[in-house]
C-alpha positions in Angstrom: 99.5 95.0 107.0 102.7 96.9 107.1 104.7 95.2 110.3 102.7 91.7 110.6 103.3 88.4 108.7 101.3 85.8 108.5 102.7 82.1 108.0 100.9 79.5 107.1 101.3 75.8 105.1 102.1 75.4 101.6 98.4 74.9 100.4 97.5 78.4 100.1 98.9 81.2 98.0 101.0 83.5 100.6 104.3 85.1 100.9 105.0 83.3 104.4 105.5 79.4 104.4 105.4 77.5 107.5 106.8 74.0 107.2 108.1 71.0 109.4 111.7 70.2 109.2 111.0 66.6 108.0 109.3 67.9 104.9 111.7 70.9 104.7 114.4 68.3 103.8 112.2 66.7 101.2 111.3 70.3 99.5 113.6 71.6 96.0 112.0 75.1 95.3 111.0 77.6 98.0 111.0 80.1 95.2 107.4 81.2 95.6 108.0 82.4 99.6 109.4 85.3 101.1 110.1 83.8 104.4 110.0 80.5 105.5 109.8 79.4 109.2 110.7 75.5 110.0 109.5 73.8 112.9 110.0 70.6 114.3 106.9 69.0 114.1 105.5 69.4 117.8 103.5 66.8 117.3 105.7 64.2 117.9 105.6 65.3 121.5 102.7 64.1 122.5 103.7 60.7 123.1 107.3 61.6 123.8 110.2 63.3 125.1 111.5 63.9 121.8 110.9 64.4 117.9 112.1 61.3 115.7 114.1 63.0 113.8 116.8 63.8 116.9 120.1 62.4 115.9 119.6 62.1 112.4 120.3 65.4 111.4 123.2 67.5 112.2 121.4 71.2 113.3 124.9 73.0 113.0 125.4 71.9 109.9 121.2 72.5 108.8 121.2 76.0 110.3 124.9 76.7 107.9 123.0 75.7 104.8 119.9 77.6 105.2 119.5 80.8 103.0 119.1 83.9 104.8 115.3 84.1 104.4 114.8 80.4 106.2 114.9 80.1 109.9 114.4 77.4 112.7 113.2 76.5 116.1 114.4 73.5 117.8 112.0 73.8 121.1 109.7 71.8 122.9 106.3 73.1 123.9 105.7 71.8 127.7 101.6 72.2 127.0 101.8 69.0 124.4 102.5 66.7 127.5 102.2 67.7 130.7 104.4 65.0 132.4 107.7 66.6 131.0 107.1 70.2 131.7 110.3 71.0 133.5 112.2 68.7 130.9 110.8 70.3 128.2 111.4 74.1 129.3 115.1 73.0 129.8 115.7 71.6 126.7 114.3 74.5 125.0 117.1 76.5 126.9 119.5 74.2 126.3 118.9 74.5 122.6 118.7 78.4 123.2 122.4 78.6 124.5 123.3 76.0 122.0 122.3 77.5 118.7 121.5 81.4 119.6 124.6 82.4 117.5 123.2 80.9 114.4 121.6 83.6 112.2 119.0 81.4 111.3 118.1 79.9 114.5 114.4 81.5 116.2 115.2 81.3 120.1 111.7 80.7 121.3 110.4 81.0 125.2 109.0 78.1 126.6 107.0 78.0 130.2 104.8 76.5 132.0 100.9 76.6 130.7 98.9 79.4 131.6 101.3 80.5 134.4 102.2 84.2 134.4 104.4 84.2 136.7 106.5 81.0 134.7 105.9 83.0 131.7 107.7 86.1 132.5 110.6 84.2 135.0 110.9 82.1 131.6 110.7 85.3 129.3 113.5 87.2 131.3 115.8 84.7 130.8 115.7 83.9 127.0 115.5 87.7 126.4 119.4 88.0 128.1 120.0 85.9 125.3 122.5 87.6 122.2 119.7 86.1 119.3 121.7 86.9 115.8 118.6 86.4 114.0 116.9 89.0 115.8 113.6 86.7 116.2 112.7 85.5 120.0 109.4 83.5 119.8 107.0 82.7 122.4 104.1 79.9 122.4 100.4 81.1 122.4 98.3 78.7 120.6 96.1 76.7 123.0 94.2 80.3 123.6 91.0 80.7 121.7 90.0 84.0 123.1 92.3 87.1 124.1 92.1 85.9 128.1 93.7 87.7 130.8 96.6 85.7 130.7 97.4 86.3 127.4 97.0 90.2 127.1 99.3 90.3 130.5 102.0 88.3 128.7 101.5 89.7 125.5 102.0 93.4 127.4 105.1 92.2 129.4 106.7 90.4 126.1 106.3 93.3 123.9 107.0 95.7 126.8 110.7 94.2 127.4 111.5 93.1 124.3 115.4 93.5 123.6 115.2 92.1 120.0 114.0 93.2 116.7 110.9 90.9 116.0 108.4 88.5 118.0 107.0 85.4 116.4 104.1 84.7 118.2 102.8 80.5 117.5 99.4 79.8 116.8 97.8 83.0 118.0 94.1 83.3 117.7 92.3 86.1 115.4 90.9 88.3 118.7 94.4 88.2 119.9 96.2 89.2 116.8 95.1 92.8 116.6 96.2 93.1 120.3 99.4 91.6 119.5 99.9 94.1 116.5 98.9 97.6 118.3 101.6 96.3 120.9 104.4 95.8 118.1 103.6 98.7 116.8 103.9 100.7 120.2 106.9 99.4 121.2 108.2 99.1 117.6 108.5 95.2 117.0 108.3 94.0 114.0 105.5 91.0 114.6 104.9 87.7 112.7 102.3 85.1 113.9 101.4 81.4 112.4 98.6 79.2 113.1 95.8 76.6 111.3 92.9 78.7 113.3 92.2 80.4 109.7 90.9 76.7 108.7 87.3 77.5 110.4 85.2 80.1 109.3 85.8 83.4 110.8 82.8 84.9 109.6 78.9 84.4 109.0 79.2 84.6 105.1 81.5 81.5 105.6 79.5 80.0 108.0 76.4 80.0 105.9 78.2 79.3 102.7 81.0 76.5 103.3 80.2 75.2 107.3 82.8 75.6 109.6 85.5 74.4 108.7 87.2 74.6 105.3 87.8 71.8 102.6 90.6 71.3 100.0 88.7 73.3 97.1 88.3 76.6 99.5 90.9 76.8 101.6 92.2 79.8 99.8 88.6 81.3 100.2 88.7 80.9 104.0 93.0 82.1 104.4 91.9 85.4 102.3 88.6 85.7 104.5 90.6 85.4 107.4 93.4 88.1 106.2 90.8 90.4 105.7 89.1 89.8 109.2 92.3 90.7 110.6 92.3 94.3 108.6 89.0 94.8 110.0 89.4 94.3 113.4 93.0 96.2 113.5 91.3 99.4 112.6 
């Protein structure tokens, strides 16, 4: 699909890697990728304030050695723990200002949950930012289903985009064909990641593997899930 990439983890065969920064590090050959997105393992958040990493790694120094196809978000997704919200919305923008210069640096938006109004008060003022990559991100992957919610805050991110391309995290299959016709209209270039390809997106898989995939078919369920999307675009 000419204009949308798809990133997932190493275990499949795809142009588009998605990989935490802690096993980044650990990684010798990214030969096999086109593009490769780092994160910094969210996860970490839900028992904290921060990622255990902090500290140990200089990010002016990780975002100078990264090749131009490699970028990274430092941010803090406020829906992983609900108690530091605020915090976690400022420290996002803190990181914004911080490393927004860097090439390789994806400023992502980060607002309350479910909020429009946070959303696009939080949107307008990480799209003022200069981004040298180009890439502004925003956070969409506690949605199963295309609600209200998100189509208003796809429309209005897409709609006053100043920057080249929107990363959209997580992003459910119903909402990625939304997401696309709206790059497409305002002329974004669009790239998405997310694990939701690892349950069965059709009947065929359904009835053949369960719901959700094993070791020896994820590839089987990624392609499935590639081709769903071509479907439903049309």
């Amino acid at each position: 699909m000419e204009g949308l990439k798809f990133f997932t983890d190493k275990t499949v065969i795809n142009d588009y890697l998605l990989i935490k920064i802690v096993d980044y590090i650990k990684m010798k050959d990214f030969s096999p990728w086109q593009e490769v997105y780092i994160d910094p393992g969210i996860w970490d958040l839900k028992k904290s304030d921060s990622f255990k990493w902090e500290g140990t790694i200089n990010i002016d120094d990780f975002l100078y050695s990264l090749p131009d196809n490699h970028y990274f978000s430092w941010d803090y997704p406020p829906g992983l723990n609900e108690l530091y919200t605020e915090l976690f919305i400022e420290k996002t923008w803190a990181n914004a200002n911080l490393y927004n210069n860097h090439s390789q640096y994806i400023v992502t938006v980060q607002s309350k949950f479910n909020n429009y109004i946070s959303f696009k008060e939080q949107f307008d003022r990480f799209n003022t930012l200069y981004i040298a990559s180009g890439i502004i991100a925003i956070g969409m992957g506690r949605f199963k289903f295309l609600t209200e919610y998100l189509k208003h805050a796809l429309d209005y991110a897409f709609s006053h985009c100043k920057h080249s391309r929107i990363h959209i995290y997580g992003l459910c299959l119903r909402a990625i064909p939304y997401a696309y016709k709206l790059s497409q209209k305002f002329d974004n270039e669009l790239s998405v990641d997310s694990t939701k390809w690892t349950r069965a997106c059709t009947n065929k898989l359904k009835l053949k593997y369960g719901l959700n995939c094993s070791n020896t078919n994820r590839q089987e369920f990624f392609d499935e899930y590639k081709k769903e999307i071509e479907v439903r675009i049309k």
